[in-house]
C-alpha distance (Angstrom), angle and dihedral (degrees) to the residues before:
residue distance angle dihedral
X1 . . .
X2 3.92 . .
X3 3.82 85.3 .
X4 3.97 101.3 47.4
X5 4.10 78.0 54.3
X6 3.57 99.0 50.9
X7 3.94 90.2 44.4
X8 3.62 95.2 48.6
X9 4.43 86.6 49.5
X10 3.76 82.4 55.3
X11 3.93 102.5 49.1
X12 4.14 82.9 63.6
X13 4.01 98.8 35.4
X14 3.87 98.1 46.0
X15 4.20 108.6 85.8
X16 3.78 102.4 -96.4
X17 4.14 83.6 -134.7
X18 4.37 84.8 89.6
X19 3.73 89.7 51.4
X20 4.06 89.3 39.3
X21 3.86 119.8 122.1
X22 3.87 131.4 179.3
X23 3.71 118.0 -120.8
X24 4.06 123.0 -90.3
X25 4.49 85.7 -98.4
X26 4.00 95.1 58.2
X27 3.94 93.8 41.3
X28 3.78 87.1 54.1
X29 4.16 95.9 48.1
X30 3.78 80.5 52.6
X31 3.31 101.0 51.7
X32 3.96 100.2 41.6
X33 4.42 76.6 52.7
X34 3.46 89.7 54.8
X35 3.88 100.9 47.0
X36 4.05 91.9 36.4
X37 3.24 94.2 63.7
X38 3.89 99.5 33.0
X39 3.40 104.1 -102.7
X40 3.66 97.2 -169.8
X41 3.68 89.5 77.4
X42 3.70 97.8 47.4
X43 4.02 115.3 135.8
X44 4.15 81.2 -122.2
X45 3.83 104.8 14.8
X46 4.14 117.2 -168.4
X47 3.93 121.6 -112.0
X48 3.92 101.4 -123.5
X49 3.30 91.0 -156.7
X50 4.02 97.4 54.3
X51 4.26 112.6 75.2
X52 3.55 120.7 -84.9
X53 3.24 97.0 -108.1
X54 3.68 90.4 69.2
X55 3.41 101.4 50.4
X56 3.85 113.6 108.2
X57 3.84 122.8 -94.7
X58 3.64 96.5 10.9
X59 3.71 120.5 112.3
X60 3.57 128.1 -172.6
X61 3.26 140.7 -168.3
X62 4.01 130.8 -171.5
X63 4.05 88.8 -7.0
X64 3.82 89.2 -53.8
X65 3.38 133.7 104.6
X66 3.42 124.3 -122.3
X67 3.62 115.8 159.0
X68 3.99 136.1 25.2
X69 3.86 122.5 -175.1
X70 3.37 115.7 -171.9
X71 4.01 98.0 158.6
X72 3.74 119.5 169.9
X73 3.90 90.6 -9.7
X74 3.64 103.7 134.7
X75 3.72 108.4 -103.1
X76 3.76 117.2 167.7
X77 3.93 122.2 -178.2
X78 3.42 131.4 37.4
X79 3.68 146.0 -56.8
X80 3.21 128.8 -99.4
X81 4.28 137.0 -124.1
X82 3.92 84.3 -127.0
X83 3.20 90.8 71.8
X84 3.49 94.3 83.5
X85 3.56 92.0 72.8
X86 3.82 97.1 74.9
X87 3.58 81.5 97.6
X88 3.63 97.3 169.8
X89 3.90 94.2 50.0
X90 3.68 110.9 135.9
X91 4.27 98.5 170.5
X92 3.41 128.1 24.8
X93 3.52 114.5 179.7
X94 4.00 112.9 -179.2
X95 3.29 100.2 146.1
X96 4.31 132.0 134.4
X97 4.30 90.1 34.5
X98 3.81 132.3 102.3
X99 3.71 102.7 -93.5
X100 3.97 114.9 164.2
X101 3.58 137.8 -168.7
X102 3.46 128.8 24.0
X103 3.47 134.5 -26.2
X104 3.87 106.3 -104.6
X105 4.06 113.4 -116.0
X106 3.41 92.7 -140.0
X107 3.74 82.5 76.7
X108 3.76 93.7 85.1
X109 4.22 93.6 65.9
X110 3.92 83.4 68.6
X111 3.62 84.2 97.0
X112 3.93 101.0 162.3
X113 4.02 87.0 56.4
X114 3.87 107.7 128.6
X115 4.26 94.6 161.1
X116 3.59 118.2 48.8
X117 3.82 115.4 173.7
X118 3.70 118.0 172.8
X119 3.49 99.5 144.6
X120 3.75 133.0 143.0
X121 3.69 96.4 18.9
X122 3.55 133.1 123.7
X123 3.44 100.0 -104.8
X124 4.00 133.1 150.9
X125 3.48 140.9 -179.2
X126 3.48 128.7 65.7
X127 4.07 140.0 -52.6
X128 3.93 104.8 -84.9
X129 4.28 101.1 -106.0
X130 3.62 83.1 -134.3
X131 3.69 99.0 55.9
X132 4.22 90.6 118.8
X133 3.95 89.2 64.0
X134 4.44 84.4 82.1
X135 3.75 82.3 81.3
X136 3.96 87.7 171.6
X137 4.27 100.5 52.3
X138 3.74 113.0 130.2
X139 3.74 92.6 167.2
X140 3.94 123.8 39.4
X141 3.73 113.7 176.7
X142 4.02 118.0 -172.3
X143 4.23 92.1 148.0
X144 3.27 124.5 162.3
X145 4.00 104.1 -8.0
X146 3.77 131.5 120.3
X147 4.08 102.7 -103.9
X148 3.60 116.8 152.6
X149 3.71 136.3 -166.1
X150 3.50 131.8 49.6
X151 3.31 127.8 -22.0
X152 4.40 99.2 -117.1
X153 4.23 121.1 -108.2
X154 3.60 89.1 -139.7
X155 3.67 90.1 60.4
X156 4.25 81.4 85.2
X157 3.64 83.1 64.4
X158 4.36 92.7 80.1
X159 3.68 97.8 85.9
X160 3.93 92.6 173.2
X161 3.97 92.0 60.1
X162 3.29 114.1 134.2
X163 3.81 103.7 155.1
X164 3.81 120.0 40.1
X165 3.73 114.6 170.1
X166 3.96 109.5 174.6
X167 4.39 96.6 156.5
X168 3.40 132.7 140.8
X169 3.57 100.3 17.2
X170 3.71 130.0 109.9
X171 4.19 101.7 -108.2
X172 3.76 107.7 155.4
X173 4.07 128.6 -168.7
X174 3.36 130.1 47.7
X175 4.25 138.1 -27.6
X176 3.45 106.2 -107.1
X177 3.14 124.2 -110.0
X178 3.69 94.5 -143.4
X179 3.78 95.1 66.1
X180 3.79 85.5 83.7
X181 3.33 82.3 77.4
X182 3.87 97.6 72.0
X183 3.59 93.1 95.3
X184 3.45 103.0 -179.4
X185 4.12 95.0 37.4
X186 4.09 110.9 144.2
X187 3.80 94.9 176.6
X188 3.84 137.8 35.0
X189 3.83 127.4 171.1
X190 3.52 125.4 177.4
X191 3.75 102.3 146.0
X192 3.45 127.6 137.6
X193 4.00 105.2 32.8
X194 4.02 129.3 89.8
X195 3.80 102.5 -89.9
X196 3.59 107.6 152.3
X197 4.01 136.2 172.7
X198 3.60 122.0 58.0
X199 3.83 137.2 -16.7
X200 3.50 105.8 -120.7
X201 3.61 130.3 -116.2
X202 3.40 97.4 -143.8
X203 4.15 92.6 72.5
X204 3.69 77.9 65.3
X205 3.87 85.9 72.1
X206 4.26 91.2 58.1
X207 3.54 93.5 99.4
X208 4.48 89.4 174.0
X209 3.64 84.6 60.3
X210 3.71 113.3 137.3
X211 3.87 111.2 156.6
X212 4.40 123.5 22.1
X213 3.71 112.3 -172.3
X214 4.01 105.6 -170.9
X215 3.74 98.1 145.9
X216 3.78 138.1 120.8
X217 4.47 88.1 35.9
X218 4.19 132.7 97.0
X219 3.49 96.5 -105.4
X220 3.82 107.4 155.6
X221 3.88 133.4 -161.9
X222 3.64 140.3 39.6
X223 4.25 124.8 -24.2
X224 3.71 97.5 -112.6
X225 4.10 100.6 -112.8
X226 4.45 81.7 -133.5
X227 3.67 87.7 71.8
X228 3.63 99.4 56.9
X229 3.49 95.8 38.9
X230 4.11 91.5 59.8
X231 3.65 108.1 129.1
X232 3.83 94.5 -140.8
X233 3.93 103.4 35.0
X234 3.76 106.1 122.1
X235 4.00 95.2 172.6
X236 3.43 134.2 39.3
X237 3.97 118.5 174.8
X238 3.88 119.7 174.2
X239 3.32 108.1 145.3
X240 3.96 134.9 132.2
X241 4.23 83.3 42.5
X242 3.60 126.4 122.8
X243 3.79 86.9 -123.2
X244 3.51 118.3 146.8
X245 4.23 103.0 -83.7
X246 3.92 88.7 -163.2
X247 3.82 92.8 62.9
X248 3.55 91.3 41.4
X249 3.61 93.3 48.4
X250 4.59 93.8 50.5
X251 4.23 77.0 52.5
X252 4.04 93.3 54.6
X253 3.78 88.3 39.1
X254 3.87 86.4 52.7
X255 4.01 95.6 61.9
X256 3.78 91.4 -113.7
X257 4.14 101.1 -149.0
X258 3.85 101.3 -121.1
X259 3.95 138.2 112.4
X260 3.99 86.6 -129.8
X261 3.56 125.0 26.4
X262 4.13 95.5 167.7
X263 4.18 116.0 178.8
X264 4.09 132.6 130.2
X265 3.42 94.7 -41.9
X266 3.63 146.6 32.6
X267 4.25 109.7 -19.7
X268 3.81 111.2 -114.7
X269 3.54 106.4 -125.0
X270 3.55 115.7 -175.8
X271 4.20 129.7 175.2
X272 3.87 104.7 -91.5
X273 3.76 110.2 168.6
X274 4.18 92.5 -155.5
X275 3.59 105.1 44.3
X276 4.23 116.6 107.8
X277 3.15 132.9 -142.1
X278 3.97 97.9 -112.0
X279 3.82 88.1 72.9
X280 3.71 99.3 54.3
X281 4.58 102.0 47.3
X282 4.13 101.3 86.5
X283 3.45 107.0 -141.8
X284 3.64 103.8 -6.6
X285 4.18 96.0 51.7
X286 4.17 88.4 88.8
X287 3.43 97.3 53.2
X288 3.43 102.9 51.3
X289 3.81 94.8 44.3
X290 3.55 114.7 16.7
X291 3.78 99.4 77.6
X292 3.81 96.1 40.2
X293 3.72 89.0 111.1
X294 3.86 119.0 7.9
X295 3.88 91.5 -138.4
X296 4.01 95.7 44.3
């Protein structure tokens, strides 16, 4: 009887997080995730008959979920529309697999998203229209996939950006202008696609800015002189352009005050005591740093 007593004590003492389970919605989402992209063969695959809460790469928090990190864990296929029910997400991290196809539209209701990783993946399709409805992202990761089209207006609309990585894809059209709105933005990439037109003025107005990657698109015209006189920008790369070299050359010939000042010609590198090492590699720098901590 002593030990009924002592059990029934425990039942109300014990946190309620090892007795917690997600509702019927979220295990779904999960589960069309997991056979999707053929969970089976996962690098650390779940045991569906175990509780959620044990499955790997899913945290939760007050029966809700609100991160999954499946890094570099083999998935193959494609995501599905469900996934827009982890409403309570905060970081998804599914970057380094073999994700195809598009990126479902139904990602944008994951409004309390602040890390996004999809990078180096396999994925096609276009930029969701939508993507400014996750008002709270600080770090949106698209690296290294094969998107196309234009890069979305309302993308201006995430204020609390701090990481935007849009490389190695194939985005066409114009910068826009509305990204000058990211006032607190410490890194942009968008190297290595087929941008063209002008750089806009408005990243001018990014005054956190530490590293620009433009290079490797068709952008045309003059540098704006705003950019190189940010206070924090570290790295500037805009080669392989068809920007105007004489411009750029009056800027070199100025002393411009960064560690990496990288155009058609010989990189300006200058003694900078803060800059690190992530910002000067090319291609390589994001995958040796960017995913040391999935909210860095």
């Amino acid at each position: 009887m002593a030990n009924f007593f002592y059990f029934f004590i425990l039942l109300f003492v014990l946190p309620s997080s090892i007795f917690a389970e997600v509702s019927p919605t979220e295990k779904k989402a999960l589960l069309d995730i997991y056979n999707s992209t053929n969970g089976r063969a996962w690098t650390i695959t779940w045991d569906l008959s175990s509780p959620v809460s044990s499955w790997y790469g899913v945290g939760i928090k007050d029966n809700k979920i609100v991160s999954l990190e499946l890094f570099d864990n083999h998935l193959t296929g494609t995501l599905p529309s469900s996934l827009g029910d982890l409403e309570h997400l905060k970081s998804l991290n599914l970057a380094f697999n073999e994700i195809k196809g598009d990126i479902p539209h139904s990602i944008v209701l994951l409004r309390r998203l602040t890390v996004l990783r999809l990078g180096r993946n396999k994925l096609s399709g276009q930029i969701p229209k939508n993507i400014g409805n996750l008002e709270n992202i600080e770090i949106l990761d698209f690296f290294g996939n094969s998107l196309r089209g234009n890069i979305p207006p309302g993308i201006g609309n995430l204020r609390h950006m701090k990481t935007l990585l849009l490389s190695h894809n194939s985005l066409t059209g114009n910068i826009p202008e509305e990204i000058g709105n990211m006032n607190i933005l410490e890194r942009l990439e968008m190297g290595g696609n087929e941008l063209e037109g002008e750089i806009p003025k408005t990243l001018g107005k990014i005054y956190t800015l530490k590293a620009l990657d433009l290079s490797g698109n068709s952008l045309t015209g003059e540098v704006p002189y705003g950019i190189t006189a940010l206070p924090n920008l570290d790295l500037l790369q805009i080669q392989d352009n068809n920007l105007d070299k004489l411009q750029i050359l009056s800027l070199r010939n100025k002393n411009v005050n960064m560690a990496v000042f990288d155009y058609d010609g010989k990189p300006v590198k200058t003694i900078h005591p803060d800059i690190k090492s992530s910002f000067i590699k090319t291609d390589t720098r994001m995958v040796s740093t960017g995913f040391e901590d999935a909210n860095d």
